[in-house]
C-alpha positions in Angstrom: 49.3 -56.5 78.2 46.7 -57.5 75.6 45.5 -54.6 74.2 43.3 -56.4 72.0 40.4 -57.4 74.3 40.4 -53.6 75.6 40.2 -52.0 72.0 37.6 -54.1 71.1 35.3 -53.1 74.3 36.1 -49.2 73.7 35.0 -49.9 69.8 31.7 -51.7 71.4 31.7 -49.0 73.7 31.1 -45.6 71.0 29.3 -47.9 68.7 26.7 -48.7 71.6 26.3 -46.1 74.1 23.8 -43.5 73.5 25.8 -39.3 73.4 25.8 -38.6 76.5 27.7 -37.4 79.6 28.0 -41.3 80.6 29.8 -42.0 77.6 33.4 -40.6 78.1 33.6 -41.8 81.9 32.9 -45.3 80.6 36.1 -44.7 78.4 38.0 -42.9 80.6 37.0 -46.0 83.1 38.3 -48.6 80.4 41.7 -46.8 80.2 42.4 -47.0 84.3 41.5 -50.4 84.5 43.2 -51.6 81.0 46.2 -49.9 81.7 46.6 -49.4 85.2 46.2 -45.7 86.3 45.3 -44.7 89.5 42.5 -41.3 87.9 42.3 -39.8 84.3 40.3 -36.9 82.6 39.8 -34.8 80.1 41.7 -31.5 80.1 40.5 -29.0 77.3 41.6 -25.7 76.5 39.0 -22.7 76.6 40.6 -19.4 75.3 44.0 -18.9 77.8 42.6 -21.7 80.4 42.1 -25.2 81.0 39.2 -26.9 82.3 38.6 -30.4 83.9 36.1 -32.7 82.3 35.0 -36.3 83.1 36.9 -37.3 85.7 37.3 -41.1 87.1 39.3 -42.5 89.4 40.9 -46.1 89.6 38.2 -47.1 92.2 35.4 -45.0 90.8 35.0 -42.9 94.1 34.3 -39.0 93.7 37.6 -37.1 93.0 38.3 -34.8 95.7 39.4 -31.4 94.6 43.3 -32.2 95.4 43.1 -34.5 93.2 41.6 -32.0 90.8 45.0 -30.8 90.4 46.9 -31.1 87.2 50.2 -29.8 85.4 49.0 -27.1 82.9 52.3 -27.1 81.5 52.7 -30.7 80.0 48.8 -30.2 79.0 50.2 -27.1 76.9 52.8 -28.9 75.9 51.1 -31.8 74.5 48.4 -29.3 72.6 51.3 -27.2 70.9 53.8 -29.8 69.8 50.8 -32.4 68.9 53.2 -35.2 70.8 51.9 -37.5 74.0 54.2 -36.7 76.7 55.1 -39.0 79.4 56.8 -38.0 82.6 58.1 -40.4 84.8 59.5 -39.6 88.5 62.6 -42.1 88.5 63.8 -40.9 84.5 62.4 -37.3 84.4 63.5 -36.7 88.6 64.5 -33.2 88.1 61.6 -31.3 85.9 59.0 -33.8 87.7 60.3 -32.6 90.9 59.4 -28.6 89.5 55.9 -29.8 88.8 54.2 -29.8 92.2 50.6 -30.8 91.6 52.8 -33.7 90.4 54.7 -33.6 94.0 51.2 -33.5 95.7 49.5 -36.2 94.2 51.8 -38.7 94.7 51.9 -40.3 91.0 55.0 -42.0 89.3 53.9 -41.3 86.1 52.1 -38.6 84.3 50.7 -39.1 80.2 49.1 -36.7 78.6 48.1 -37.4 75.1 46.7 -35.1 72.8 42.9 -35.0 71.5 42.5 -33.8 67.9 39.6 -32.8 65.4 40.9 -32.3 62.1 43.6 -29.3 61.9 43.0 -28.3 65.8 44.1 -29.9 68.9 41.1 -29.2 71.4 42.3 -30.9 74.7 44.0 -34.0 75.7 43.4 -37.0 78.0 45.2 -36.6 81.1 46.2 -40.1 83.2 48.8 -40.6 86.3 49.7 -43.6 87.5 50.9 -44.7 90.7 54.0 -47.7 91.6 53.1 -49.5 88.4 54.1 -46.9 86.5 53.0 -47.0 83.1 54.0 -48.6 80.2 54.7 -48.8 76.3 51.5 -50.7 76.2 49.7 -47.9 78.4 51.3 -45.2 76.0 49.7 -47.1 72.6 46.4 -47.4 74.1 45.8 -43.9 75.6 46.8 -43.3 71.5 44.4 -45.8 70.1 41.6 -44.1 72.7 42.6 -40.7 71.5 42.8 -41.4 68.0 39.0 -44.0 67.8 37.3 -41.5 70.2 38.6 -37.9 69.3 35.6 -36.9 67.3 33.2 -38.7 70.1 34.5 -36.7 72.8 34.6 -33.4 71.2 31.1 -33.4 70.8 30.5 -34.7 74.1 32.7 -31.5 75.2 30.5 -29.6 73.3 27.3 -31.2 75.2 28.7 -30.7 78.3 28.9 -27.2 77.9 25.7 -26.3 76.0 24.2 -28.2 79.5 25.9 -26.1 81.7 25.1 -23.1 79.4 21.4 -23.9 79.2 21.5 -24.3 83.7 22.8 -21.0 83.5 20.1 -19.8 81.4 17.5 -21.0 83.4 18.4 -19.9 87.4 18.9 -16.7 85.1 15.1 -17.3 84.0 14.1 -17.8 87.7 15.9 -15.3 88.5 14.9 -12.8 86.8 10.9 -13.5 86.4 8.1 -14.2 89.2 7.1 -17.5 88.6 6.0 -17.8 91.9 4.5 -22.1 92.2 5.7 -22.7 89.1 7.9 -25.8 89.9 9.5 -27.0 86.8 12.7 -28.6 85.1 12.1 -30.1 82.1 13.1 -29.1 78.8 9.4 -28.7 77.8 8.4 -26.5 80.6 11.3 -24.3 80.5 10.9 -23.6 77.0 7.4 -23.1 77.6 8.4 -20.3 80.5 10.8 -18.5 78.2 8.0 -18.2 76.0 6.3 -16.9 79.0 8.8 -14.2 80.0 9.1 -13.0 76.4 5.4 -12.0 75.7 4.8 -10.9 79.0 5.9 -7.3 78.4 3.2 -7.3 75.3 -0.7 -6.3 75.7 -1.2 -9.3 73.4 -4.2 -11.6 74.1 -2.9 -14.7 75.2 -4.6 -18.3 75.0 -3.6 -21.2 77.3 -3.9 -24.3 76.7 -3.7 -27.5 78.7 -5.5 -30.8 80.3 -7.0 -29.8 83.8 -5.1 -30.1 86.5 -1.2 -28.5 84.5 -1.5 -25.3 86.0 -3.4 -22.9 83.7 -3.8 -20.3 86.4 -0.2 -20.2 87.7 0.9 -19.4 84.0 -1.7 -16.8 83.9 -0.2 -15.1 86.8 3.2 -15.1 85.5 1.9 -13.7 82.3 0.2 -10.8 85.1 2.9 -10.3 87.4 5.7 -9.9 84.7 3.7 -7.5 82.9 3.9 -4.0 83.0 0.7 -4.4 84.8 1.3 -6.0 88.0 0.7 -2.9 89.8 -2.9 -3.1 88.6 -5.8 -6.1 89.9 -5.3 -9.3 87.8 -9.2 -10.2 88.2 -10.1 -14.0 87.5 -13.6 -15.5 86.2 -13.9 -19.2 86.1 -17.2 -19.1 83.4 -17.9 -23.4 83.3 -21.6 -23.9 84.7 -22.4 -20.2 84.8 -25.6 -19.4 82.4 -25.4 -16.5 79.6 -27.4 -14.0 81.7 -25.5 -14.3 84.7 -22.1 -14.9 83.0 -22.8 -11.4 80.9 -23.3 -10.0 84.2 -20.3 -11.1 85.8 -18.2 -10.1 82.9 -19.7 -6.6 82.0 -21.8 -5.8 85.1 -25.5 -4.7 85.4 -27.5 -2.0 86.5 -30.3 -1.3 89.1 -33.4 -3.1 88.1 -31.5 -4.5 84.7 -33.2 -7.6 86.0 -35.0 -9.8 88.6 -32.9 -9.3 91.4 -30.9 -6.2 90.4 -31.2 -3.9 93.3 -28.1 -1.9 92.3 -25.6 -1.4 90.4 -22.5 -3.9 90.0 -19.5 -3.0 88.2 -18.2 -6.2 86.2 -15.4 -8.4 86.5 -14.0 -6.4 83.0 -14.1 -3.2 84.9 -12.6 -4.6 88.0 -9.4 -5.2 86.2 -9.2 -1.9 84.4 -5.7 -1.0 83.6 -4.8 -4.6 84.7 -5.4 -8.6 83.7 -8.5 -10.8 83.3 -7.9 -14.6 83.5 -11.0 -16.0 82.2 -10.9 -19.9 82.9 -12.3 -22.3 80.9 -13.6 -20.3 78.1 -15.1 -22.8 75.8 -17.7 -23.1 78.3 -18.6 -19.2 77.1 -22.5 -19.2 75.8 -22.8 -18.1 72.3 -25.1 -14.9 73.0 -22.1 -13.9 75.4 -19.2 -15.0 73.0 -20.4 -11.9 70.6 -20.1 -9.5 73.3 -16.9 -10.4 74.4 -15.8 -10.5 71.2 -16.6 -7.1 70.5 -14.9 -6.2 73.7 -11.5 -7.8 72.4 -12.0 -5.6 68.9 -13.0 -2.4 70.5 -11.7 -2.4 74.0 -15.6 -1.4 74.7 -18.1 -2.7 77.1 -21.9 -2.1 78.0 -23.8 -3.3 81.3 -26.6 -4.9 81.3 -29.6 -2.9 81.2 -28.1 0.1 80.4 -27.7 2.1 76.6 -24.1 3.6 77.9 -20.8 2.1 76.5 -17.5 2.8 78.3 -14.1 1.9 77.4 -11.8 -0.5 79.4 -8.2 -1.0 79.3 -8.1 -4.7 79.8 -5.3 -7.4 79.0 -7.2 -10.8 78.7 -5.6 -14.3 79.2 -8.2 -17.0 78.4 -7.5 -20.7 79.2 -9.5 -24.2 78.0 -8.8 -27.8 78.5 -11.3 -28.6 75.7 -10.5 -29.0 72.4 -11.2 -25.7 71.2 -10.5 -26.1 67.0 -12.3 -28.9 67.0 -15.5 -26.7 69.0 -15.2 -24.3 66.1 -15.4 -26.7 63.4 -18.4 -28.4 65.3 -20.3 -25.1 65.5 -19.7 -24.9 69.5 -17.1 -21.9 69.7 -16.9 -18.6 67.2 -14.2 -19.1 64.7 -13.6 -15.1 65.0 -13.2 -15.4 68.8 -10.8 -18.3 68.2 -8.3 -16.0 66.1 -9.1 -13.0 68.3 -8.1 -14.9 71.7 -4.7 -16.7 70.0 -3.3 -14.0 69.3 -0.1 -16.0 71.6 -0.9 -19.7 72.3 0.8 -21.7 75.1 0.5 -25.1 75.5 1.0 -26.6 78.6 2.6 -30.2 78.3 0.6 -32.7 80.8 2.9 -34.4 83.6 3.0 -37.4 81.4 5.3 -35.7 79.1 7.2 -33.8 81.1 8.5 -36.7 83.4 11.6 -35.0 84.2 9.2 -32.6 86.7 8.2 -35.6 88.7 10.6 -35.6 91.3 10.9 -31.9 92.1 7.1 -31.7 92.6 7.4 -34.8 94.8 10.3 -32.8 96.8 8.3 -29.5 96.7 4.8 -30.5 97.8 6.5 -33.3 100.4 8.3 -29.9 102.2 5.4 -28.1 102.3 3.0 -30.8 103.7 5.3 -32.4 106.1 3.9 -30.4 109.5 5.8 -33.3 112.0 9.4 -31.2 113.7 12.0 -33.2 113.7 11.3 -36.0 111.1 12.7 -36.1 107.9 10.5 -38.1 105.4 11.8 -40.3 103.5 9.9 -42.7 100.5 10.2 -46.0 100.2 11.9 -47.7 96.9 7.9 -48.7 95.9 7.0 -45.4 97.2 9.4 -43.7 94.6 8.6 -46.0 91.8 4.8 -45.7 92.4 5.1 -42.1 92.4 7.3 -41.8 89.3 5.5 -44.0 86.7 2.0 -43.1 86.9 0.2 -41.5 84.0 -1.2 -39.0 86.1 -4.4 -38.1 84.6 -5.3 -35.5 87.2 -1.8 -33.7 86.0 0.3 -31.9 88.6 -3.0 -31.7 91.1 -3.0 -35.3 91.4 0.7 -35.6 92.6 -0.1 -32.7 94.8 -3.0 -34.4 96.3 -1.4 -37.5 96.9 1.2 -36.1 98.5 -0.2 -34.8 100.3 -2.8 -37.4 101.7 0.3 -39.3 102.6 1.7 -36.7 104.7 -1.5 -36.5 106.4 -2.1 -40.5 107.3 1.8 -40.8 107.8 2.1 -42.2 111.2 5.9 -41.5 111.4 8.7 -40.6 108.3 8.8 -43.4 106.2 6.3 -43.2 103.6 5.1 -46.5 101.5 2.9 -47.3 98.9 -0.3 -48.0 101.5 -0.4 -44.2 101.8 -0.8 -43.6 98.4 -3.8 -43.3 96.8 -5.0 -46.6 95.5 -4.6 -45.9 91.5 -1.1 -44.7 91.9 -0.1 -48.6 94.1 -0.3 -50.5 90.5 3.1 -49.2 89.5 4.7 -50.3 92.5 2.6 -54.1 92.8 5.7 -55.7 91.6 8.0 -54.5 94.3 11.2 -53.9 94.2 13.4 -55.0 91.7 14.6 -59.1 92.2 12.1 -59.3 94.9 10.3 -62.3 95.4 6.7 -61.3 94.2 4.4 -61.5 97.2 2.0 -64.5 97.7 -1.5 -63.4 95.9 -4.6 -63.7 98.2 -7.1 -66.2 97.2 -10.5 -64.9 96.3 -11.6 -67.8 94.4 -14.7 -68.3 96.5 -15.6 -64.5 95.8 -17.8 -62.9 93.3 -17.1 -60.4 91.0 -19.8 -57.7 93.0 -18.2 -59.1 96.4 -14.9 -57.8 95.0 -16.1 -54.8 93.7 -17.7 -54.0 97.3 -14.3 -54.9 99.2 -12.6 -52.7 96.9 -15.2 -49.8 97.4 -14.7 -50.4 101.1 -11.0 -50.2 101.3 -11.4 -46.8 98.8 -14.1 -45.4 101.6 -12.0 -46.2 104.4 -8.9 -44.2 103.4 -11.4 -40.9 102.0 -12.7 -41.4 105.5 -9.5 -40.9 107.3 -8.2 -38.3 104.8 -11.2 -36.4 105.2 -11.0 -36.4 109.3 -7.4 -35.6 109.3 -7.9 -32.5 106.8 -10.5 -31.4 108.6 -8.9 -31.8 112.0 -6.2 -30.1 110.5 -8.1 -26.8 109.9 -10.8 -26.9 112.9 -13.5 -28.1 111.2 -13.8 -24.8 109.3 -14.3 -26.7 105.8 -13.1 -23.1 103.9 -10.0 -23.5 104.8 -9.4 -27.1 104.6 -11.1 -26.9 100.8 -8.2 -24.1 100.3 -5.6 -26.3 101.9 -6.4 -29.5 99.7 -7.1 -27.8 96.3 -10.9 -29.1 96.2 -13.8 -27.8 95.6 -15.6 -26.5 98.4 -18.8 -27.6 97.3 -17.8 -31.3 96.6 -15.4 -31.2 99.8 -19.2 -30.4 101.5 -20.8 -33.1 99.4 -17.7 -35.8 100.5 -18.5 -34.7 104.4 -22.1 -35.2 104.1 -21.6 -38.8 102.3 -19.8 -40.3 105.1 -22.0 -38.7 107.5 -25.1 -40.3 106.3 -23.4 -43.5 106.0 -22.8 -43.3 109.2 -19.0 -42.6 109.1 -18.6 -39.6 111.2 
């Protein structure tokens, strides 16, 4: 056996590959195949035990839990005398004969060689071979392997375990805290739920902030329901487009004859959470005259209806949430700097989809099983599905997956989703097809005009918000309510959509 050739690609091998979990089956793949072996692994020792890492087999199929099994005995004994052992059924008959995960895999010969990290002996690598047998030559290079790569594999150990450690902490997160429509995964959003959980408990004011579309209001809940104030209303005012007078109002309440209009009295939305939460979406939008008097409210816990001379105290937890810039509103004159500080007292930033990637696929999974109304069909994506859905930018955040998602569950005419039932922005991704596909003949619209293409593209964007719009709607009845609940839109513009196609004639 050459053992050159081999060495060289396990050198290229550590020097190349990024630290990763990849990394040591690559290795552990180099040894069977350089030397022979039928399966290898890493065996380390954790406290009194040993545990499995890494393994590969000859043929690179999933090792089945029998063949899992491994002698303890010559890994302990490698570890403590610092020595490869090699046991071989025809020279070592008698002891290989005692060691029956030996007996029940069926393998001639057995090597363990020792992995080492300075002064300590952490684990070893763990190869049986089959007829062949193994060799001198298989002996030196399971050394060289052991001796190049010791420090490598440590540390991918050492990953390994802080992965499994951090899974752990997070079904303990879910676990443990309502976060009930939160769908997440990725690093960034589970830090950003820890940070969640840990000021929950606290009456601190609490700022959110995040493009439209992330999921302000689900964090806002969390923030509620894992409060020592669930049992109390958590009260939400969306305050974009509403005007100073009638956004005062809302917030603090009026009474009788206050105003035009003001036939009674009306208890405010701050009231209506007493002893509980109020979310107040998109806060920047605030008017200045009313920005005073809620500041005031967050110093003094105080609040005074319209129209009347009597202040009365409120115990009120507020969670505020923007998707503008608010530091650069305050610099421009737009936003009170003191109402700034007051409502960041905790800031949360919510990352958009874009950079949090690794969420991509579980929304896709999530929203798929609970738009998918057809018994007995299992959807499945295509490959230019998948792709579509997983590299676009997503400007509309985790709204727009949901939405699209949806709208292909609702034109699906039987399991297999494709591209054509995706919204049109989200086909670009997959116009190249599959990967070593022959890219599909382009049309030929030589003899059309730019506004000729522009219309046929309007058309073919009208023709699929028709038929969305008459499924969703057959969906729910007609009753537009519900259907505006169902899709996440606006009721308003869901009315305006309805009306457009009817007066173009479309329905």
């Amino acid at each position: 056996m050459d053992l050159y050739p081999a060495l060289l690609q396990l050198v290229r091998i550590l020097l190349s590959e990024d630290d990763d979990a990849r990394t040591p089956e690559l290795l552990l793949g180099l040894v069977i195949e350089a030397t022979g072996a039928e399966r290898g692994f890493i065996v380390v020792r954790e406290g009194e035990s040993y545990e499995q890492k890494f393994a590969v087999r000859f043929d690179r199929a999933t090792i089945t839990d029998e063949q899992r099994r491994f002698s303890r005995g010559l890994v302990r004994q490698a570890i403590e005398t610092r020595e490869i052992v090699c046991l071989s059924r025809e020279a070592d008959a008698p002891r290989f004969a005692l060691i029956e995960s030996l007996e029940a895999s069926g393998a001639s010969t057995v090597l363990v060689v020792p992995l080492a990290h300075g002064d300590e002996v952490y684990g070893t690598v763990y190869v049986e071979y089959g007829t062949r047998g193994a060799g001198d030559e298989a002996r030196r290079f399971v050394a060289e392997l052991a001796d190049l790569a010791g420090l490598f594999l440590r540390r991918a150990i050492e990953r390994e375990a802080l992965r499994r450690r951090t899974q752990s902490l997070e079904r303990d997160l879910f676990a443990r805290h309502d976060f009930q429509g939160i769908v997440a995964q990725d690093p960034k959003m589970i830090t950003l739920l820890r940070t969640v959980a840990q000021v929950a408990d606290t009456d601190a004011t609490v700022l959110i902030r995040g493009e439209t579309g992330t999921g302000k209001e689900l964090v806002a809940r969390a923030l509620h329901v894992n409060s020592p104030r669930r049992g109390k209303p958590c009260v939400t005012l969306h305050t974009s487009a509403l005007p100073g007078t009638i956004l005062e109002s809302e917030l603090f309440g009026h009474v009788k004859g206050a105003f035009t209009g003001a036939d009674r009295d009306r208890v405010g939305r701050v009231a209506s959470a007493r002893g509980g939460t109020l979310f107040l979406d998109e806060v920047a939008e605030i008017a200045p005259d009313v920005q005073a008097k809620l500041l005031r409210f967050l110093q003094f816990g105080e609040i005074q209806r319209v129209g009347s001379d009597r202040t009365e105290r409120v115990d009120v937890r507020v969670i505020a949430a923007t998707h503008q810039d608010l530091p650069a509103l305050v610099e421009a004159g737009k936003f009170r700097r003191d109402l700034y500080f007051r409502l960041k007292v905790i800031e949360l930033e919510i990352p958009p989809l874009r950079e949090r990637a690794g969420d991509i696929p579980l929304l896709v999974d999530h929203v798929l099983r609970a738009c998918w109304k057809r018994p007995g069909e299992k959807p499945r994506w295509t490959a230019r599905a998948e792709r579509a859905l997983r590299e676009h930018a997503y400007p509309g955040n985790v709204r727009e997956l949901a939405h699209a998602v949806e709208r292909a569950c609702i034109l699906a005419t039987g399991p297999v989703l494709d591209v054509d039932l995706l919204p049109p922005d989200l086909t670009v991704s997959a116009a190249a097809g599959p990967a070593g596909a022959a890219p599909a003949p382009r049309p030929r619209f030589s003899k059309l005009s730019a506004d000729e293409l522009e219309a046929a593209r309007e058309a073919g964007a009208a023709q699929a918000e028709r038929a969305f719009l008459a499924a969703l709607m057959d969906r729910h009845g007609g009753n537009v309510s519900q259907a505006a609940r169902a899709s996440g839109l606006n009721r308003t513009y869901l009315q305006k959509l309805l009306a457009r196609h009817r007066a173009n004639g479309d329905g």
